[in-house]
C-alpha positions in Angstrom: 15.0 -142.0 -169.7 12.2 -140.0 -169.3 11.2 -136.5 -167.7 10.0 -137.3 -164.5 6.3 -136.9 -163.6 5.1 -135.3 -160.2 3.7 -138.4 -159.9 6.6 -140.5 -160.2 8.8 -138.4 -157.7 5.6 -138.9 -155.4 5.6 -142.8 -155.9 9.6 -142.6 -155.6 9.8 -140.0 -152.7 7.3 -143.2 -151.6 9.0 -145.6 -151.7 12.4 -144.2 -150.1 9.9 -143.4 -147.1 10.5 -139.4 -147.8 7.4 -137.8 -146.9 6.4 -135.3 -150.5 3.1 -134.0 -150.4 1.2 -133.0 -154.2 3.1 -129.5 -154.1 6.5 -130.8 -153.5 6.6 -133.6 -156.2 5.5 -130.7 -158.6 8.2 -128.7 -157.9 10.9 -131.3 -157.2 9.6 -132.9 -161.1 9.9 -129.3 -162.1 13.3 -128.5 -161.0 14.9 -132.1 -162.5 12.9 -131.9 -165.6 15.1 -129.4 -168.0 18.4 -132.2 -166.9 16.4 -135.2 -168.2 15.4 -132.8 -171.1 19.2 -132.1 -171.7 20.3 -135.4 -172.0 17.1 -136.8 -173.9 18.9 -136.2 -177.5 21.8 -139.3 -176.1 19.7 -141.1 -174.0 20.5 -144.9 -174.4 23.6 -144.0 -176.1 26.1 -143.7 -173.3 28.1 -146.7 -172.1 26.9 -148.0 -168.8 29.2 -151.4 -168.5 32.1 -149.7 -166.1 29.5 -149.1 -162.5 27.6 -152.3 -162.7 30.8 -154.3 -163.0 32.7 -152.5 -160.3 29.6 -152.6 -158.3 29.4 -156.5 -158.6 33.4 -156.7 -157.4 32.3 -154.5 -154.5 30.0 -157.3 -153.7 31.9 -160.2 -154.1 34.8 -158.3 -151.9 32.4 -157.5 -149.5 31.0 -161.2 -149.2 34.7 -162.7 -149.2 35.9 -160.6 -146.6 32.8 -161.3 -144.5 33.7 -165.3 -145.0 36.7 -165.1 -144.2 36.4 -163.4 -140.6 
């Protein structure tokens, strides 16, 4: 995880179809930059296994309940 570049909230804003011109990505990288700096000493380190799984039981819920109507 990574400070975020203006560039890459440009190519992100992008992508979500969010208009962000040079000046906004700047300041938008500027303002999320000190949290990615904050968390940069236990980055990697914290346990990610609990939302993936639940997310994949949302999805197989979602696709069961769909069947079965």
């Amino acid at each position: 995880m990574t400070r975020p570049t203006p560039k890459d909230v440009k190519v992100i804003a992008h992508v979500a179809d969010v208009p962000a011109d040079d000046e906004v990505a700047t300041r938008i990288a500027n303002s999320i930059g000190p949290a990615f700096d904050g968390f940069a000493p236990i980055s990697g380190t914290l346990p990610f296994d609990l939302e993936p799984a639940s997310f994949l039981l949302a999805q197989i819920a979602q696709k069961i309940e769909k069947v079965s109507k």
